[in-house]
C-alpha positions in Angstrom: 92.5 -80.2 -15.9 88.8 -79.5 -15.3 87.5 -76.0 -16.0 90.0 -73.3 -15.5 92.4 -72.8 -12.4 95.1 -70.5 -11.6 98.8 -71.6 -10.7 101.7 -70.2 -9.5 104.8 -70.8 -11.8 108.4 -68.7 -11.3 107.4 -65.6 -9.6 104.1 -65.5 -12.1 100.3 -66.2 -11.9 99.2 -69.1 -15.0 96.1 -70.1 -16.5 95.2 -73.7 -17.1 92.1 -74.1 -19.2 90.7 -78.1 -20.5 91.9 -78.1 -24.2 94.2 -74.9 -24.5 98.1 -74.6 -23.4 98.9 -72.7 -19.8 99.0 -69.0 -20.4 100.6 -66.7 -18.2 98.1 -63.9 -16.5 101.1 -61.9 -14.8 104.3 -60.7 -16.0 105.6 -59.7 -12.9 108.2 -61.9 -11.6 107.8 -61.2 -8.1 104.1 -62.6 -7.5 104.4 -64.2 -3.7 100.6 -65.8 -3.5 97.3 -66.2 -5.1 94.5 -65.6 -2.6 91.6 -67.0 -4.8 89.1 -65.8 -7.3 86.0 -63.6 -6.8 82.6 -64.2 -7.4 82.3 -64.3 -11.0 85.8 -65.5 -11.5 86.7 -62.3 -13.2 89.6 -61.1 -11.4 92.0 -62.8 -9.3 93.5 -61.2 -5.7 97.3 -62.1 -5.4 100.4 -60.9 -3.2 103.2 -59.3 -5.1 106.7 -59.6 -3.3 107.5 -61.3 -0.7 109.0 -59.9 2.3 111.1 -62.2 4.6 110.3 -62.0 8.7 111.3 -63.8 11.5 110.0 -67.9 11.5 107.9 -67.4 14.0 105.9 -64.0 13.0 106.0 -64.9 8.6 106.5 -63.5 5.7 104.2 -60.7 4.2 103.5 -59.6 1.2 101.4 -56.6 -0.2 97.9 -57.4 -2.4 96.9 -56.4 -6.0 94.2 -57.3 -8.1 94.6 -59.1 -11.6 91.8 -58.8 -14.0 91.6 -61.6 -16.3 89.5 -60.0 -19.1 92.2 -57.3 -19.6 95.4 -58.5 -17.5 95.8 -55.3 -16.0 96.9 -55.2 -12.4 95.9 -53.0 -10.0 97.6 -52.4 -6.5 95.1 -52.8 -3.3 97.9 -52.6 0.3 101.0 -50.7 0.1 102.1 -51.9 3.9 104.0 -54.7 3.2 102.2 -56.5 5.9 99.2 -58.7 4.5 99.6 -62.4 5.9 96.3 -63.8 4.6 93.2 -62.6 2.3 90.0 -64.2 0.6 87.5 -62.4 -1.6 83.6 -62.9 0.1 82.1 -65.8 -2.1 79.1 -63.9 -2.7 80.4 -60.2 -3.6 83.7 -58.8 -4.3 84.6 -57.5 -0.7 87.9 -58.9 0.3 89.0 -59.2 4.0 92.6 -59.6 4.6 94.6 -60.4 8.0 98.3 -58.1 8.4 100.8 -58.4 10.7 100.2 -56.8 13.8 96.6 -59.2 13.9 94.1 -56.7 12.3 91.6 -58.0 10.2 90.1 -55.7 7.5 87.1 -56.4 5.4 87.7 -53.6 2.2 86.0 -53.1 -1.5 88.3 -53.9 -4.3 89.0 -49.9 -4.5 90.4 -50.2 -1.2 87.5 -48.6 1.1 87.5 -50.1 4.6 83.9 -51.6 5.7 84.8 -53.7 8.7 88.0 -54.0 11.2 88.9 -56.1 13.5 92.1 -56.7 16.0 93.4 -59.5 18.2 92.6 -61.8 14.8 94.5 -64.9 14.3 94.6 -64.9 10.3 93.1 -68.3 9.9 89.8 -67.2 8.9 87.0 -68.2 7.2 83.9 -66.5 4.9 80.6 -68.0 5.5 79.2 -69.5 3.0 76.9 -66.3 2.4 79.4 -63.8 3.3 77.8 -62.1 6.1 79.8 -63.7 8.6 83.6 -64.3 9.3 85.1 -67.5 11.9 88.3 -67.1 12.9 90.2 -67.6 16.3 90.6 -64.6 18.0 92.3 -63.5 21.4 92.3 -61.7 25.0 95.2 -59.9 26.6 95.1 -62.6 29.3 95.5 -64.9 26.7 99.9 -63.8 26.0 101.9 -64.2 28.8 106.0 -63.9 28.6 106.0 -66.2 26.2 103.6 -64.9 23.6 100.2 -66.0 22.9 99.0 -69.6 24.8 95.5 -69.9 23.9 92.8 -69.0 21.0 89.2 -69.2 21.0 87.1 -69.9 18.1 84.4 -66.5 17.0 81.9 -65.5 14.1 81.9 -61.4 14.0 79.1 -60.7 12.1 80.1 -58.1 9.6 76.1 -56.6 10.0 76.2 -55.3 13.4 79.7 -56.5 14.7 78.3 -58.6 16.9 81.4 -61.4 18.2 80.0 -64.8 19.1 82.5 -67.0 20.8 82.3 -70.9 21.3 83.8 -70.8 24.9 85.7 -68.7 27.8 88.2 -71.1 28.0 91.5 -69.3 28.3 93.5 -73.1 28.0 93.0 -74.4 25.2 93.7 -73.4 21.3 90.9 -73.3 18.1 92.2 -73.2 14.6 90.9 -74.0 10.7 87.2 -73.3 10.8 85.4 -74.4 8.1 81.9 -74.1 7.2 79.2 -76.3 6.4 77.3 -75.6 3.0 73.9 -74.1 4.9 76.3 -72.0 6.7 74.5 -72.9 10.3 77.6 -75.5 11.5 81.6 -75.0 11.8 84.1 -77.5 11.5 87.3 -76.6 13.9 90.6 -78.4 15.5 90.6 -77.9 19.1 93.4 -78.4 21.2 93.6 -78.4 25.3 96.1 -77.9 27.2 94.8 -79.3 30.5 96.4 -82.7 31.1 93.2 -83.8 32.4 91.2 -82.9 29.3 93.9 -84.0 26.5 91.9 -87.0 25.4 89.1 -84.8 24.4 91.7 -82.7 21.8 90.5 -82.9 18.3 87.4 -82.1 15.9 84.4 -80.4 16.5 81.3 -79.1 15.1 80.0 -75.8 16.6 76.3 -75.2 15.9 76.7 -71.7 15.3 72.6 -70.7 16.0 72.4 -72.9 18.8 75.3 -72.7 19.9 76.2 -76.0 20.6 79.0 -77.9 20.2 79.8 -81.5 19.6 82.8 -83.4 20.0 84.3 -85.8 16.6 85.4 -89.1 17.4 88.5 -89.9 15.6 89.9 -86.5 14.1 93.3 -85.3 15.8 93.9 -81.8 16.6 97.3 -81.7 14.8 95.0 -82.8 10.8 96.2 -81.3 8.0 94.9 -79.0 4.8 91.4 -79.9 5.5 89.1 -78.7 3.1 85.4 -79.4 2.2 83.9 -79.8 -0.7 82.7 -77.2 -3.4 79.4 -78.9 -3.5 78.7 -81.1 -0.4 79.5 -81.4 3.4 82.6 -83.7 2.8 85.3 -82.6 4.7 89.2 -84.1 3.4 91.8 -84.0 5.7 95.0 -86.3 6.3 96.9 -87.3 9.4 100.4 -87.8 8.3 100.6 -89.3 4.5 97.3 -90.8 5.2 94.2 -89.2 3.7 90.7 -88.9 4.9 87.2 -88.0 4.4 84.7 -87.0 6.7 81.1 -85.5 7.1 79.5 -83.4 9.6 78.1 -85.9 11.6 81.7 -87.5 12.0 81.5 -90.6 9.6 85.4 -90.8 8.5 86.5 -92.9 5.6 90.1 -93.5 4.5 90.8 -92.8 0.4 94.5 -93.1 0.2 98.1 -92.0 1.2 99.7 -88.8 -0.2 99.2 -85.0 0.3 98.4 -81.9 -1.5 94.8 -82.5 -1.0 92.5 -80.3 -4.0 88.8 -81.1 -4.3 87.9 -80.8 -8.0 84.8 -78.5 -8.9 82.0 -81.4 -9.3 82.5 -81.7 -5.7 82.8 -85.5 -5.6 86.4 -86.1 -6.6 89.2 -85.4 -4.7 92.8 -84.9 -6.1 96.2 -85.7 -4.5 99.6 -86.7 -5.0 100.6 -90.2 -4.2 103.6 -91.1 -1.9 105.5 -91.3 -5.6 104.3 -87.4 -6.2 101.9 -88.4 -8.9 98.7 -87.1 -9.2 95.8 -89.4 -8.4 92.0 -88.9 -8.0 89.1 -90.6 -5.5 85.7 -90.0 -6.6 83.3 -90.1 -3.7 79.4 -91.2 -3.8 77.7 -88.0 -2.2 75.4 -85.8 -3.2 76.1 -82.7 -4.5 74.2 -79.4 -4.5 73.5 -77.4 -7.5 76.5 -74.9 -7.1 79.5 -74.0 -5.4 79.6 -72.5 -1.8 81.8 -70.4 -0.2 83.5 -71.2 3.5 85.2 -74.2 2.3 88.9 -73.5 4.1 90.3 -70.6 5.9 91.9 -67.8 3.4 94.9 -68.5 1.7 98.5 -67.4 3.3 101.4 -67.9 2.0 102.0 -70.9 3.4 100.8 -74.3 2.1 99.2 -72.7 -0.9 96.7 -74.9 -3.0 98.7 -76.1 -6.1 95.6 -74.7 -8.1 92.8 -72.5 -7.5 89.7 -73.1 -9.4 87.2 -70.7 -11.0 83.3 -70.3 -9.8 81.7 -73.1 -12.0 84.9 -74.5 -12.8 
């Protein structure tokens, strides 16, 4: 193992460092999540307990903060309702998504900065961290049902300023991820007009311009795409098969498997095979000097990374 990366192990956080035996951070027994590291990978944000809700809303949890120098813990949320959180890559704010679609950007002493409703909590940092994607919602938008459609925003934290990609009210946006200049947005789109079906899949939204372009060959319904560390390599996979892509919509296939994790040098991709063994793909891109932020929307507690790497490794 590269570096060092955290793990979740029986209800506890773990450290795997090259050339030393896993340590455990926690001694807790209850941790439900790791959310990631911040900035200078010197404390970790996780979710301690786990409380069960119906399949369709999901389970919550509460955060706290773990600092790895000490391995004291500190408590951050007390409602039980946090669904999502990420620290800012470039300062220790954290913004968090809870239950009830509120999205709160606080300091790690727990002072709100920025807040935000009718947030879907599949949202994304820039990678500068003065912007947030995520797709949000109207009231027109939930009929008897619940909800029907999204629509892709940036709120820029600044001013509060929300830029949408469209008005469409048929259609649904999810898993925004940013490109390392932080100018273009990766997304999934999905229409619900039978008319404009074929055109359901990726797309790249020019976030200055606001333009948008349409990716041959990438289906709405890709899974745990993430991009590189280091470059503008995007890996996805549609089913058991496993792809990568850039930002001007070159795909390549790598291999079959899942649990997709790009490795810090930002060319080599690990995955388990269709046996469950790990395996690595080491791509010939070039890489810039260190890692940036807005590579995949904020850890839930769902589909969790099997390890989350440090800044630098």
């Amino acid at each position: 193992m590269p570096g060092r990366a955290a793990t979740l192990w029986q209800g506890d956080i773990w450290l795997v460092e090259q050339g030393r035996a896993p340590r455990p951070l926690t001694h807790l027994g209850d941790v439900a999540a790791i959310f990631g590291w911040n900035q200078d990978g010197s404390r970790l944000l996780f979710g301690r307990g786990r409380i069960e809700r119906p399949h369709l809303v999901g389970d919550t949890t509460d955060l706290w903060i773990a600092d790895v120098g000490t391995q004291q813990v500190t408590q951050l949320t007390a409602s039980g309702k946090v669904k999502a959180a990420s620290w800012s890559p470039v300062d220790d704010r954290i913004a968090y998504c809870e239950l009830g679609d509120v999205l709160t950007v606080v300091t790690p002493e727990g002072e709100a900065l920025h807040r935000l409703e009718f947030a879907i909590c599949d949202f994304t940092w820039s990678p500068d961290g003065s912007v947030i994607s995520l797709p949000t919602y109207t009231p027109s938008m939930v009929d008897i049902d619940g909800l029907k459609a999204t629509v892709l925003l940036v709120w820029w934290l600044e001013d509060g300023k929300l830029q949408t990609v469209s008005d469409s009210e048929d259609e649904t946006h999810a898993w925004p991820i940013w490109s390392t200049n932080g100018q273009r947005i990766l997304f999934l789109r999905d229409y619900y007009a039978p008319d404009e079906q074929m055109l359901s899949g990726g797309y790249i939204w020019d976030v200055l311009s606001n333009q948008v372009k349409y990716l041959e060959g990438v289906s709405p319904s890709a899974e745990e795409m993430s991009r590189s560390p280091r470059s503008d390599l995007v890996a996805y996979r549609m089913g058991f098969d496993i792809f990568v892509m850039d930002f001007e919509g070159r795909i390549e296939p790598v291999g079959r498997g899942r649990s997709l994790l790009w490795l810090p040098d930002g060319r080599t991709l690990l995955y388990r095979d269709m046996n469950g063994n790990f395996q690595t793909v080491t791509l010939d891109v070039e890489v810039v000097e260190s890692a940036v932020g807005g590579q995949r929307p904020a850890p839930g507690l769902y589909l969790q990374p099997e390890y989350f790497f440090s800044p630098g490794g």
